[in-house]
C-alpha positions in Angstrom: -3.1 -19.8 -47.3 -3.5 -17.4 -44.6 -0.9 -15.5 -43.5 -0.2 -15.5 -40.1 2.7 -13.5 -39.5 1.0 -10.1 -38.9 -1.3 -11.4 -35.7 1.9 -13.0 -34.0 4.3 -9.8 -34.3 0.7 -8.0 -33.2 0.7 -11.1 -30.2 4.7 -10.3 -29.4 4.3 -6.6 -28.9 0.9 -7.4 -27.0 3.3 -9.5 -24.6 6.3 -6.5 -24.5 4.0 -3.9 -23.8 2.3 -6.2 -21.1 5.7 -7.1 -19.5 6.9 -3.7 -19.7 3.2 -2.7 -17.7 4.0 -5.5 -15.2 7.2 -4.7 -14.4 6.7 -0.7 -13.5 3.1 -1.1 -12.5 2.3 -4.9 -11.0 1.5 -5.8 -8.0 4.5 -6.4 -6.0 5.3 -2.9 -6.4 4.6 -0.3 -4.1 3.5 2.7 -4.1 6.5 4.5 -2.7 8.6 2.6 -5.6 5.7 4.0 -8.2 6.1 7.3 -7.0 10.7 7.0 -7.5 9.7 6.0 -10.7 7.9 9.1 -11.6 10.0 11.4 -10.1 13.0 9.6 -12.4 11.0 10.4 -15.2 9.9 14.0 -14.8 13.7 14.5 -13.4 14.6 12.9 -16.6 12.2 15.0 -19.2 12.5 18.1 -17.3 16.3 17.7 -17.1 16.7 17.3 -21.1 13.9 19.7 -22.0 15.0 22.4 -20.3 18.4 21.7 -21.0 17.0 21.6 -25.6 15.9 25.0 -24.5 18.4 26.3 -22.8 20.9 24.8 -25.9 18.7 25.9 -28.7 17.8 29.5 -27.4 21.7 30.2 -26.8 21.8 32.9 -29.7 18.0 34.2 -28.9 18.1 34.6 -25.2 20.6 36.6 -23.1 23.3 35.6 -21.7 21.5 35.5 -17.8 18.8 33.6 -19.3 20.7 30.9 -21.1 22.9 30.3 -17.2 19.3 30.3 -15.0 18.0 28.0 -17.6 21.3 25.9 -17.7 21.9 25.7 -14.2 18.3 24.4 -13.7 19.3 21.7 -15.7 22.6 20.8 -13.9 20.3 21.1 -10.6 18.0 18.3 -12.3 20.8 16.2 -12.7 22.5 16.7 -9.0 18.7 15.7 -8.4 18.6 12.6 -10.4 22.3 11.7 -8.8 20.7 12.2 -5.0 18.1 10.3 -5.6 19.7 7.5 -7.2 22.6 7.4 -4.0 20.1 8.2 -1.3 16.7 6.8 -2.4 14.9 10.1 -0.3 12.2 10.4 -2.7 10.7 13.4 -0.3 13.5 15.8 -0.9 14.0 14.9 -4.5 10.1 15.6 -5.1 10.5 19.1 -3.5 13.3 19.7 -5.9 12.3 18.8 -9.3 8.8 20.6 -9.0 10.5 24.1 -7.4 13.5 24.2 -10.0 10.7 23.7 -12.5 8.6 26.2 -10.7 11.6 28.9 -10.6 12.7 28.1 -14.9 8.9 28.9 -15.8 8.8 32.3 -13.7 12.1 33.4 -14.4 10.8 32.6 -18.6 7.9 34.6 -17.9 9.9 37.5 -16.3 12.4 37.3 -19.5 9.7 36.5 -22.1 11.7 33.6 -23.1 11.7 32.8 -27.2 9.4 35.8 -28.8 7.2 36.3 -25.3 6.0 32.9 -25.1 7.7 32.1 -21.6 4.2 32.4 -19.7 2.6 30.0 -21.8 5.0 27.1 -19.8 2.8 28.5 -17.0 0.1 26.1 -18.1 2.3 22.7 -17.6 2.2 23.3 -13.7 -1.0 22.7 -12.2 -1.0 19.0 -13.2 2.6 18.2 -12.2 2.0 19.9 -8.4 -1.0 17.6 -8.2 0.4 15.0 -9.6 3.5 15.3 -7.2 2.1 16.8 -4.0 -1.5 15.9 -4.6 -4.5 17.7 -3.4 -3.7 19.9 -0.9 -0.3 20.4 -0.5 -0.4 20.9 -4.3 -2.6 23.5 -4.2 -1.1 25.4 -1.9 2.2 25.5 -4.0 -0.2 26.7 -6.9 -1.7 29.0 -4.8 2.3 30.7 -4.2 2.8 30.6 -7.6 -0.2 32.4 -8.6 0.5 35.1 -6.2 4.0 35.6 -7.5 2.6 35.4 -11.1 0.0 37.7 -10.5 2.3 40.1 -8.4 5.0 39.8 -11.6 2.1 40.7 -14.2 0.0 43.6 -12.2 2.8 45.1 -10.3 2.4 48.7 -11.3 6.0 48.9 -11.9 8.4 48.8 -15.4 10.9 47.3 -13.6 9.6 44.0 -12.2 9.2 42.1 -16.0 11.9 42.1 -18.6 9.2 41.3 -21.2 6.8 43.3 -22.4 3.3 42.2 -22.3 -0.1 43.9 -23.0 -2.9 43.5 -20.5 -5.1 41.5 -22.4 -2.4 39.1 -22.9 -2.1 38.7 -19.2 -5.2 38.8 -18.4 -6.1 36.0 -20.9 -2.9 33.8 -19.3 -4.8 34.2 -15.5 -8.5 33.3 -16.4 -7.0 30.5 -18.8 -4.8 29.3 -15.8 -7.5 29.5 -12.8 -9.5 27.5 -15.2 -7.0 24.7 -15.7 -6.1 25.2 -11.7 -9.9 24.2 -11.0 -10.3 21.2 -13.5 -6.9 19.9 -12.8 -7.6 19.9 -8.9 -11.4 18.3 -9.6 -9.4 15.7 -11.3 -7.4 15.1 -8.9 -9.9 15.3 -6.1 -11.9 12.4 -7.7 -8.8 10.5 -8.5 -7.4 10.6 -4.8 -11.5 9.9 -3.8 -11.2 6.6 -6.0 -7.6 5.6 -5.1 -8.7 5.8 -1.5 -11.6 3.6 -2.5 -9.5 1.5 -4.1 -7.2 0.9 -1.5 -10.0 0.5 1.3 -11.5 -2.2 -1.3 -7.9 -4.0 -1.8 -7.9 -4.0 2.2 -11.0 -5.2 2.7 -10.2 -8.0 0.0 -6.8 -9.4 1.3 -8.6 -9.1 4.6 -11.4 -11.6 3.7 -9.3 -13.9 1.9 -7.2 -14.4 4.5 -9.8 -14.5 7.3 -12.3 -17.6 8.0 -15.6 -16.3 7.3 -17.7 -17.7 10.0 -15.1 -17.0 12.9 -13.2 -13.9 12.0 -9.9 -15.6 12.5 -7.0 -16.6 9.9 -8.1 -19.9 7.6 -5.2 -21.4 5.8 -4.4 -18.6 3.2 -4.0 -16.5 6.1 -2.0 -19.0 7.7 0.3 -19.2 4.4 0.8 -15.5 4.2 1.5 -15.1 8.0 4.5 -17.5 7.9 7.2 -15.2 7.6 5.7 -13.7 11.1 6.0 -17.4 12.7 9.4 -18.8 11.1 12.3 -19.0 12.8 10.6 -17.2 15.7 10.8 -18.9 19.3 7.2 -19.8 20.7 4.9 -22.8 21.1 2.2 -24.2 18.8 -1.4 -25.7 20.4 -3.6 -27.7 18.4 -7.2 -27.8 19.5 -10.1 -29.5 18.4 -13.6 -29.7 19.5 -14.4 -33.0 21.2 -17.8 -35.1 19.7 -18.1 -32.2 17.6 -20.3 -34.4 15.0 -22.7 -34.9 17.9 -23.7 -31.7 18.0 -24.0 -31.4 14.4 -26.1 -34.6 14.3 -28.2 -33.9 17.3 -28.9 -29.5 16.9 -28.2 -29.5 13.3 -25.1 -27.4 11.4 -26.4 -24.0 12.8 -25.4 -25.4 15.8 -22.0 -26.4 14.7 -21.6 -23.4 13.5 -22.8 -21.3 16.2 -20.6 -23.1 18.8 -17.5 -23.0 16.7 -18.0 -19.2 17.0 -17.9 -18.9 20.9 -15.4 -21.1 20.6 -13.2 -18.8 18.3 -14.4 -16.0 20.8 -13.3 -17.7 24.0 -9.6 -18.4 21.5 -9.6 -14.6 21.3 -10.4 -13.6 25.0 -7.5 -15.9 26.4 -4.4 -15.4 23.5 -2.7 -11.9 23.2 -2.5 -9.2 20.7 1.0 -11.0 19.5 -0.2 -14.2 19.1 -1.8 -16.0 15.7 -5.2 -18.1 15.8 -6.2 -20.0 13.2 -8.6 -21.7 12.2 -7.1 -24.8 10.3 -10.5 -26.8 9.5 -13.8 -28.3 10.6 -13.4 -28.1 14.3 -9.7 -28.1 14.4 -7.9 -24.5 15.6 -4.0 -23.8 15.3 -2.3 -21.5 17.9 0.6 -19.9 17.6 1.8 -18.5 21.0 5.0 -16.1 20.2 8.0 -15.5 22.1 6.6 -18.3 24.7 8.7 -21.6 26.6 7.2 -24.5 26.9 5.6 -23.9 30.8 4.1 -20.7 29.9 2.5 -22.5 26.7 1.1 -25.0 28.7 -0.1 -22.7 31.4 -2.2 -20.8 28.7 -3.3 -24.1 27.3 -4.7 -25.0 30.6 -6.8 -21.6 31.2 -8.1 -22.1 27.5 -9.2 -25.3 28.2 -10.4 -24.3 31.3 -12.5 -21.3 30.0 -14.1 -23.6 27.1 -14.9 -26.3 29.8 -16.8 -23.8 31.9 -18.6 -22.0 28.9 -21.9 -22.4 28.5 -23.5 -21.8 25.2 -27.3 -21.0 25.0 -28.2 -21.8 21.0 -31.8 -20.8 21.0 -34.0 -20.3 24.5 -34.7 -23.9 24.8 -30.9 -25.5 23.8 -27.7 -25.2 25.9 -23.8 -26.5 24.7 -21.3 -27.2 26.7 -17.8 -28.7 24.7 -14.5 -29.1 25.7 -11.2 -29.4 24.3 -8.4 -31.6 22.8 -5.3 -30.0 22.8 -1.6 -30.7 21.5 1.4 -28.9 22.3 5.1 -28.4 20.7 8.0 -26.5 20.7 8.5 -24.2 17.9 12.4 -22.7 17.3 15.2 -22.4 14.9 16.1 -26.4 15.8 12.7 -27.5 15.2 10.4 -25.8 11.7 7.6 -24.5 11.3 5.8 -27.5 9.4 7.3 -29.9 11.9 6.4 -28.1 14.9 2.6 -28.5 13.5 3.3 -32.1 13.2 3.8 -32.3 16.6 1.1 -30.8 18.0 -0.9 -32.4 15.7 0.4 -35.3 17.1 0.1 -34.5 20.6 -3.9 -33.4 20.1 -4.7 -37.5 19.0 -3.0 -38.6 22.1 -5.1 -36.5 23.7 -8.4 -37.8 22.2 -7.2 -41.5 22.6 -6.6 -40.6 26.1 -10.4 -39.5 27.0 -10.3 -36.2 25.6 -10.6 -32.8 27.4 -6.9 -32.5 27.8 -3.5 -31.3 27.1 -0.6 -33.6 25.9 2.9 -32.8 24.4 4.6 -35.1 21.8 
């Protein structure tokens, strides 16, 4: 008999792991939320390490040391307690890197544990990146190095606590320019790819939500635009293309197609910047005029129709379209929904084909 117990712990901590990646790093989190939760945690790791150090070097350091290292600490955690009341992740950014920044130069200026203070040196040039990226984070490096370099070379006794030989120093600045040059290549092609990434994730929602042949919403981008429409005053217009399947039948689908587009065009030229066009299927296009009575609907309704009546479409040199519209009308406000305001025009739009087409009607 096969034991099976191994492969579904294996399968359970799969599933923790997994829900434990979904729920600091899935999609419904943004990046400003990713970012708090990265400053909690170097806040956090920063806050206790320094605070081990500070604690276990109480007999080995001096006394000056041990309060610089231990007030950094307590500054970590009046940073952790400002960010948790106020949510300003900008400050609280700037504050964790520079105490940080100050604890590792005033270790180098003491020596810290047996001299080896300025080897913390070599934990900065990722975490600026990381926190300030490219070139705001160089520029912080690029302080730091100057105030290193000044603390090292200064032909002065009196400006280092520690004694270092020159090799040693000079060893600590090559190894550190070389990490400042990878770590910013790193994070030059990383902020190269997430800007890629993003412009690809753009690109993608954009399609999805956009009809393909017309450039306006399809019903996707109908769904995700509904928060934008309910409970808003305005007024809804369905429109659809009247003896559309003629033209289909008699030019072919190009045809279709192509007239579909000037008709999406002519949609565009005659709603504002505010409004929503969509195109809800075959023929048929949804309008969503915002912040718009009942009159003014109708008046915009009527120079639509009007424009689509007087368009004349040249498909091919030897074949010219003309089409006109069907179109409903309805109220849309916190009385009537969303879903029932569509209803309505949808309504309105058969009366106007029963009536002889190339009209407006209300229901």
């Amino acid at each position: 008999m096969i034991n099976k117990f191994p492969m579904s712990v294996a399968k359970e901590k799969r599933d923790t792991i997994g829900y434990v990646i979904e729920k600091l790093f899935g999609s419904g989190k943004s990046e400003i939320s990713l970012r708090v939760y990265f400053v909690y945690a170097f806040s956090f790791a920063s806050f206790f390490f320094i605070y081990i150090i500070g604690i276990s070097g109480v007999s080995s350091f001096t006394y000056e040391t041990n309060i610089f290292i231990l007030g950094g600490t307590l500054f970590l955690f009046i940073n952790l307690a400002y960010l948790k009341i106020t949510g300003d992740i900008y400050y609280a950014e700037y504050i964790v890197l520079y105490v940080i920044f100050g604890c590792v130069l005033y270790l180098v200026y003491t020596g810290g544990y047996h001299n080896t203070g300025p080897l913390w040196v070599f934990a900065l040039p990722p975490l600026t990146l990381f926190i300030h990226g490219l070139r705001r984070g160089l520029a912080d490096i690029a302080v730091f190095l100057f105030v290193l370099l000044f603390l090292f070379f200064y032909p002065s006794e009196y400006l280092l606590e520690a004694d270092y030989t020159t090799a040693f120093k000079i060893q600590i600045m090559l190894s550190l320019f070389a990490l400042v040059f990878l770590s910013a290549l790193y994070e030059y092609f990383r902020e190269k790819s997430m800007k890629k990434m993003k412009k690809v994730q753009h690109d993608l929602e954009f399609f999805l939500k956009r009809d393909p042949l017309t450039g306006l919403y399809n019903r996707r981008g109908y769904h995700a635009s509904m928060d934008q429409i309910s409970g808003r005053h305005g007024v809804m217009l369905m429109c659809d293309i009247d003896h559309f399947k003629k033209i289909n039948d008699t030019y072919g689908h190009d045809a279709g197609d192509f007239v579909i587009q000037e008709i999406a065009q002519c949609i565009r030229e005659n709603i504002r910047k505010d409004d929503l066009a969509i195109r809800w299927g075959g023929e048929e296009f949804l309008i969503f005029l915002a912040d718009t009575n009942i009159q003014n609907g109708y008046l915009v309704a009527e120079k639509l129709r009007e424009s689509v009546e007087r368009l004349t479409m040249h498909y091919r040199k030897d074949i010219t379209i003309k089409v006109t519209l069907s179109m409903g009308i309805s109220l849309i406000n916190s009385q009537i929904p969303l879903e029932k305001a569509i209803r309505n025009a949808d309504h309105a739009m058969y009366i106007s084909k029963s009536s002889g087409r190339n009209q407006i009607s209300r229901s």
